[in-house]
C-alpha positions in Angstrom: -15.3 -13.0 8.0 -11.7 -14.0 7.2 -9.6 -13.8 4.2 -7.3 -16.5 3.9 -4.6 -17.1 1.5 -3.0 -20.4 2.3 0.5 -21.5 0.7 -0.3 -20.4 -2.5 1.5 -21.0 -5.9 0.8 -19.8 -9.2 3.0 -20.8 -12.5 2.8 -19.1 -15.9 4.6 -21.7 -18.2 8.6 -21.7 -16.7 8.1 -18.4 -14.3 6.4 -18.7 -10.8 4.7 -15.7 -10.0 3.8 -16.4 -6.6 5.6 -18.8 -4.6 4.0 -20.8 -1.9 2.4 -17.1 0.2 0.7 -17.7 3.2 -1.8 -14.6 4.3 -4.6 -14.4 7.1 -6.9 -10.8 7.0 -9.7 -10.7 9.8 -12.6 -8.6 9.0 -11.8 -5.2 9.3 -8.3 -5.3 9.2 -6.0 -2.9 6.6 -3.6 -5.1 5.2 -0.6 -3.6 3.0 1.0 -6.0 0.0 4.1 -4.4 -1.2 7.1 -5.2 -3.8 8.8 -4.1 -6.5 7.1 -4.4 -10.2 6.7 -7.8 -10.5 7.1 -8.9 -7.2 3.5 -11.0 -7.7 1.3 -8.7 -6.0 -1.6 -8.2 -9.1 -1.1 -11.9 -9.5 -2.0 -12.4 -6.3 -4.8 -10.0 -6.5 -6.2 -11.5 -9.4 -6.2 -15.3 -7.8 -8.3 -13.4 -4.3 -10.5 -12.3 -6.5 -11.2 -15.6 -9.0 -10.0 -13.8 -11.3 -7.4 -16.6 -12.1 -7.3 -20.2 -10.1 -3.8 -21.0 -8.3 -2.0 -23.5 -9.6 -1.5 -24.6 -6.0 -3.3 -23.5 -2.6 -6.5 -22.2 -1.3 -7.9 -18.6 -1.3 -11.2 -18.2 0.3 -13.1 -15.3 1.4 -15.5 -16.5 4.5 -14.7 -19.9 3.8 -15.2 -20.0 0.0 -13.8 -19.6 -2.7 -14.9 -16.3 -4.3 -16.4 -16.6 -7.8 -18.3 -14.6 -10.1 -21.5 -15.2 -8.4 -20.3 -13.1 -5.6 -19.0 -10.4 -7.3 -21.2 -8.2 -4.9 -19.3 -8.6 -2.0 -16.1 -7.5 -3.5 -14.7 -3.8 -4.4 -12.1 -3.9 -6.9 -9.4 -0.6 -7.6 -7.2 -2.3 -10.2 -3.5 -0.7 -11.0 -4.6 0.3 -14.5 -7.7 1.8 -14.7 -10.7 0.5 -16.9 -13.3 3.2 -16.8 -15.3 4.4 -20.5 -13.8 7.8 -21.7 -16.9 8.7 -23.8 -19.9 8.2 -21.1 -20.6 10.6 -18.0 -20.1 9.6 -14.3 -23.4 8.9 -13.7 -23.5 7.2 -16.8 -20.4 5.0 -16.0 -21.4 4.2 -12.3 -24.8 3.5 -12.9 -23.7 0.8 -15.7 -21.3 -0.6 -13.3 -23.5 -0.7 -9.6 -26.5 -2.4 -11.9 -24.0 -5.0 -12.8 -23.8 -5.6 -8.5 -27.5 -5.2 -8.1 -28.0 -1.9 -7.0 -31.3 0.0 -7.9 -30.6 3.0 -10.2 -32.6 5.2 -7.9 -29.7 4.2 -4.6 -27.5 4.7 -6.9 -27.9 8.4 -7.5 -28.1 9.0 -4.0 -24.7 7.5 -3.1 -22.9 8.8 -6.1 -24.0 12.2 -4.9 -22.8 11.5 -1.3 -19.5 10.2 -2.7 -18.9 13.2 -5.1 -20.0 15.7 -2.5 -17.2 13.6 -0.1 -14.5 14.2 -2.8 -15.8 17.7 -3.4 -16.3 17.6 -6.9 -20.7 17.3 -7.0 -20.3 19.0 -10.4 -18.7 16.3 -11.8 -22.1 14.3 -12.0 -23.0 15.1 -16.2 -19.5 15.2 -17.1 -17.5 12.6 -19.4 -14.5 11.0 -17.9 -12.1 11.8 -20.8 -13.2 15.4 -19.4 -11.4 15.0 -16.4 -8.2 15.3 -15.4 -6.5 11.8 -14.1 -7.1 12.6 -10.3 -10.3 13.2 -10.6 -11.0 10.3 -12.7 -9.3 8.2 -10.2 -12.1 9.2 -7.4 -14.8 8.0 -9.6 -12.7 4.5 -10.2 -12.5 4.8 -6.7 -16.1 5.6 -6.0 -16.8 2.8 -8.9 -14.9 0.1 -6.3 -16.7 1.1 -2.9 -20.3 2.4 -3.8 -22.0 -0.8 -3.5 -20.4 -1.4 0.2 -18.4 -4.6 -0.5 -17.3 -6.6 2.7 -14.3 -6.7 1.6 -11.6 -4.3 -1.0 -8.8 -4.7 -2.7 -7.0 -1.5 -4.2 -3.9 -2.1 -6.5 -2.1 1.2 -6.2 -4.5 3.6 -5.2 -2.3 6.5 -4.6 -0.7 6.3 -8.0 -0.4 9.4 -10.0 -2.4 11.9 -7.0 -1.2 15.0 -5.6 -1.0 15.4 -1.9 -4.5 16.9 -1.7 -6.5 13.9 -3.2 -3.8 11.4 -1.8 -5.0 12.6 1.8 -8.4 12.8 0.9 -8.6 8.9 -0.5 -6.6 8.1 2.3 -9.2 9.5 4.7 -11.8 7.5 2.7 -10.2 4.2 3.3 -9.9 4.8 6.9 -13.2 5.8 7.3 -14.4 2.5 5.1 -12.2 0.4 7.4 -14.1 2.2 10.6 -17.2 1.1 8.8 -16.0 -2.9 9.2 -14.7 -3.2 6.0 -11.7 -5.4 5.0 -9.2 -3.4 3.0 -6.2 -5.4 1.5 -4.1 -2.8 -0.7 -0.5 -2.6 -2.7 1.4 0.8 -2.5 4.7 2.3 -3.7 4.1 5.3 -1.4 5.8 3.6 1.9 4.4 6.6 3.8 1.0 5.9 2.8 1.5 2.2 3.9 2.9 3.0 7.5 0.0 5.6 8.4 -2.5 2.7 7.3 -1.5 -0.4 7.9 -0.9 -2.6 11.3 0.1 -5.6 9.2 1.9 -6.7 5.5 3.5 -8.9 3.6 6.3 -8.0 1.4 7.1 -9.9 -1.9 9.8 -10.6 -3.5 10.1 -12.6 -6.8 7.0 -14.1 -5.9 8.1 -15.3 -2.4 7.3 -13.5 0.8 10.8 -11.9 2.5 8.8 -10.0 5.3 5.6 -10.5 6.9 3.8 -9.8 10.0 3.0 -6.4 12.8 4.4 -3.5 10.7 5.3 -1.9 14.4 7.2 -5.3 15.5 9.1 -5.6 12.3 10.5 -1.8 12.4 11.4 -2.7 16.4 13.0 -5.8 15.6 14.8 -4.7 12.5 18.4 -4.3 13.1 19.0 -1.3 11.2 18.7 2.4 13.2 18.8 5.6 11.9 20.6 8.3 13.6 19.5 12.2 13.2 22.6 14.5 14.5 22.5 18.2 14.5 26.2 19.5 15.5 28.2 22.6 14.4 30.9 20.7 12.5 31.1 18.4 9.2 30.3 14.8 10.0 32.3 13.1 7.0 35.2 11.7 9.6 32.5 9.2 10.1 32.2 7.9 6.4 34.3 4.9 7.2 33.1 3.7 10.5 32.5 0.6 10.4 29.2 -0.5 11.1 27.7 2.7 8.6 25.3 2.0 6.1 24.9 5.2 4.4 25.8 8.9 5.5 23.7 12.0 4.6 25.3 15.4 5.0 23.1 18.4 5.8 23.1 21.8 6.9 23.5 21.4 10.5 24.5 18.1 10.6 24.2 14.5 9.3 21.3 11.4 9.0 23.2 8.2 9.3 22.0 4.9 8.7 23.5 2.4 11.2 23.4 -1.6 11.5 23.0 -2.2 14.9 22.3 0.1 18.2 25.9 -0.9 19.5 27.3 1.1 15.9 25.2 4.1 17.6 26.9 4.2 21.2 30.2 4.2 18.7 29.4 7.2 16.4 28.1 9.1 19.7 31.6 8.3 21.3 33.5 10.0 18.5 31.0 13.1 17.7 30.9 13.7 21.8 34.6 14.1 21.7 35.1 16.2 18.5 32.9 18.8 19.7 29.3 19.6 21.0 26.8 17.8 20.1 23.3 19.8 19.9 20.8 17.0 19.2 21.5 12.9 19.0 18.8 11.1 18.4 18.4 7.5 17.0 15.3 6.2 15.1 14.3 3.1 14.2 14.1 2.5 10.4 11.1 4.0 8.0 9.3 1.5 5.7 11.0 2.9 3.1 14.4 1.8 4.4 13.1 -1.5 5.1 11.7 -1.8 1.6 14.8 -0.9 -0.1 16.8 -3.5 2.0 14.5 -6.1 1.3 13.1 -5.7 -2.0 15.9 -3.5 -3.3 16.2 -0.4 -5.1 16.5 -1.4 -8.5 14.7 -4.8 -8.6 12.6 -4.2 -11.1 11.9 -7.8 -12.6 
């Protein structure tokens, strides 16, 4: 069971939202889909799920094209949330699994498994709009997974949780992807995105600008960051050449570097002003990568 997304295009009037993205996701696999707001990552979304028809390419899901008709193989978190403020959980997940085929009776059972997961079983009777917007986003949550689709698309699942429920849904997707299913997902928490995923693609104004092993990409990726504890101020090294950004702190300095040989430099000049208590270069975070790529304030 393989989703594939294969050189596809999709035009609103004059603006291409996605341009010509290629994508393969075996079964199983966590697959992270980043860029900035409209980058084309809902777009794309939308066209895996049949939502909306490229206007060039193929996306199938085992082979097919995914359609209405099998809606029940699909989980579905979208960015903004769509659940019914004035009816109760089980009220709200019971409407929605019946529309996927579920008996009401298997339905109770799992909600109560999922709510006693996310620790909140009293939550069962209440209304949505009584709950604050964490705990509404588990039962979204629960509303995309309870049915056991093969495969899941989340559109920002993180969005708007503290750290508690941020590591408890995290620890839900990785125990769905254990289960064998596929999880393709979109994330501005970079963090989130390097502890889950083994492969992405990252989008830029529709078009891919990085794609492949998360863990090759960092290796390859020219750009190092240095961590440097020493007992003197490290600002003589603000106009190296070769430095990308310089962070003073307490004990030290975090310097962003273009290359490794920009490294051997900066330890050259630090060894000989003084003693040097830790040196240690780092290759870049996923954040750093993001902002070089994407950049910080492409917001289109």
């Amino acid at each position: 069971m393989t989703l594939v997304i294969e050189n596809v295009k999709k035009r609103f009037g004059d603006q291409m939202a996605v341009d010509g993205i290629s994508v393969q996701v075996e079964k199983g696999d966590m697959f992270g889909m980043l860029g900035s707001n409209g980058a084309g990552k809902t777009t794309t979304f939308r066209m895996i799920l049949g939502l909306i028809d490229p206007t060039e390419g193929l996306v199938t899901w085992e082979g097919k094209p995914l359609s209405y008709k099998r809606t029940n193989l699909i989980g579905y978190l979208p960015e903004e949330r769509g659940l019914y403020p004035k009816l109760s959980v089980k009220e709200q997940i019971i409407y929605l699994m019946r529309l996927k085929g579920m008996k009401k009776a298997d339905i109770i059972k799992d909600l109560r498994d999922w709510l006693e997961r996310f620790q909140v079983p009293e939550y069962e009777n209440k209304k949505i709009e009584e709950l604050s917007k964490g705990n509404q986003q588990k039962i979204q949550f629960i509303a995309a997974v309870l049915h056991k689709p093969e495969l899941l698309i989340l559109d920002e699942p993180f969005s708007g949780l503290d750290p508690v429920n941020s590591d408890m849904l995290k620890n839900a997707v990785l125990r769905l992807q254990e289960e064998g299913t596929t999880i393709v997902f979109s994330s501005h928490q970079m963090a989130n995105v390097e502890k889950l995923c083994e492969d992405l693609i990252m989008l830029k104004k529709g078009k891919a600008v990085l794609q492949g092993n998360l863990r090759n990409i960092k290796r390859s990726y020219n750009m190092k960051r240095i961590h440097i504890r020493a007992d003197y101020e490290l600002d003589f090294l603000k106009n190296l050449d070769g430095i990308l950004d310089l962070e003073v702190t307490k004990d030290g300095g975090i310097i962003k570097v273009e290359n490794e040989q920009v490294a051997e430099t900066i330890f050259k000049r630090v060894a000989d002003k003084g003693f040097v208590r830790k040196f240690e270069i780092e290759e870049p975070s996923l954040h750093d990568i993001f902002i070089d790529k994407a950049g910080e304030n492409d917001n289109e």
